[in-house]
C-alpha positions as CSV (number, residue, x, y, z in Angstrom):
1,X,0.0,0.0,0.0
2,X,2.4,2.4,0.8
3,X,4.5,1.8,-2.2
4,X,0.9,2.3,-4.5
5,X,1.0,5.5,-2.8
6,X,4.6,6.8,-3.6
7,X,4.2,5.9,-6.9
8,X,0.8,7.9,-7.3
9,X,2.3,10.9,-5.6
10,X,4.9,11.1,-8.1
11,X,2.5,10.2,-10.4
12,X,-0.2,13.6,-9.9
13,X,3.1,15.9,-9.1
14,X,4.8,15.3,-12.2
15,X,1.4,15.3,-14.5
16,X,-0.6,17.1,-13.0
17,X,-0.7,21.0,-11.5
18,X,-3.5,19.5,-8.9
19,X,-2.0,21.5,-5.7
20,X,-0.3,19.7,-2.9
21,X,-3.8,20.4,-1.3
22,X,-5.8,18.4,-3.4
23,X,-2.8,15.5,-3.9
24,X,-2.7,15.4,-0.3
25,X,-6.4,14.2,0.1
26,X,-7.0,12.4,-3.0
27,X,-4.3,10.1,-1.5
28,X,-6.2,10.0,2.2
29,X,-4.4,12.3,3.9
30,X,-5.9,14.7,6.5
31,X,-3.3,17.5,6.0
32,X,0.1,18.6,4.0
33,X,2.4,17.8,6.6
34,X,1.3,14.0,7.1
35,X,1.7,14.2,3.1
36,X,4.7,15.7,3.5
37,X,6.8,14.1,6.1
38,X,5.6,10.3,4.1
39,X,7.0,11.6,1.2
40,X,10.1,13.2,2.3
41,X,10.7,9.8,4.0
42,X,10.3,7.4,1.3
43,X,11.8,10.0,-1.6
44,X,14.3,11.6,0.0
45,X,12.6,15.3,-1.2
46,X,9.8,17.0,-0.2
47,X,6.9,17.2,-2.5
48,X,7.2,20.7,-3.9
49,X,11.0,20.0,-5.0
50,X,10.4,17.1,-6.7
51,X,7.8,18.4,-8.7
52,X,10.4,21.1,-9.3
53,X,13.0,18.7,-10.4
54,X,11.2,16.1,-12.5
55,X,8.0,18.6,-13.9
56,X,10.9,20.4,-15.8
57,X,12.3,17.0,-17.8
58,X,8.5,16.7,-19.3
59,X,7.6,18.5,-22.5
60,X,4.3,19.6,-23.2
């Protein structure tokens, strides 16, 4: 389950421009930070600069 959910996260931040709002509880989280901290912990970066990093490598 948790690895389904990694995946999906990087999934909406890299095609998607949903905000980190609407990721977070599409995903069943109650709030950002939960979000946050689970994906810092299993990606090493926080959500905002992975989108960052890997948004920029897709071409429209």
């Amino acid at each position: 389950m948790k690895i389904l959910k990694v995946e999906k996260s990087k999934e909406l931040l890299i095609s998607t421009n949903k905000s980190f709002s609407d990721i977070t509880f599409e995903l069943g989280y109650f709030d950002e930070n939960s979000f946050r901290k689970f994906f810092k912990q299993e990606t090493s970066l926080n959500p905002k600069n992975f989108r960052k990093r890997f948004q920029q490598n897709i071409k429209y």
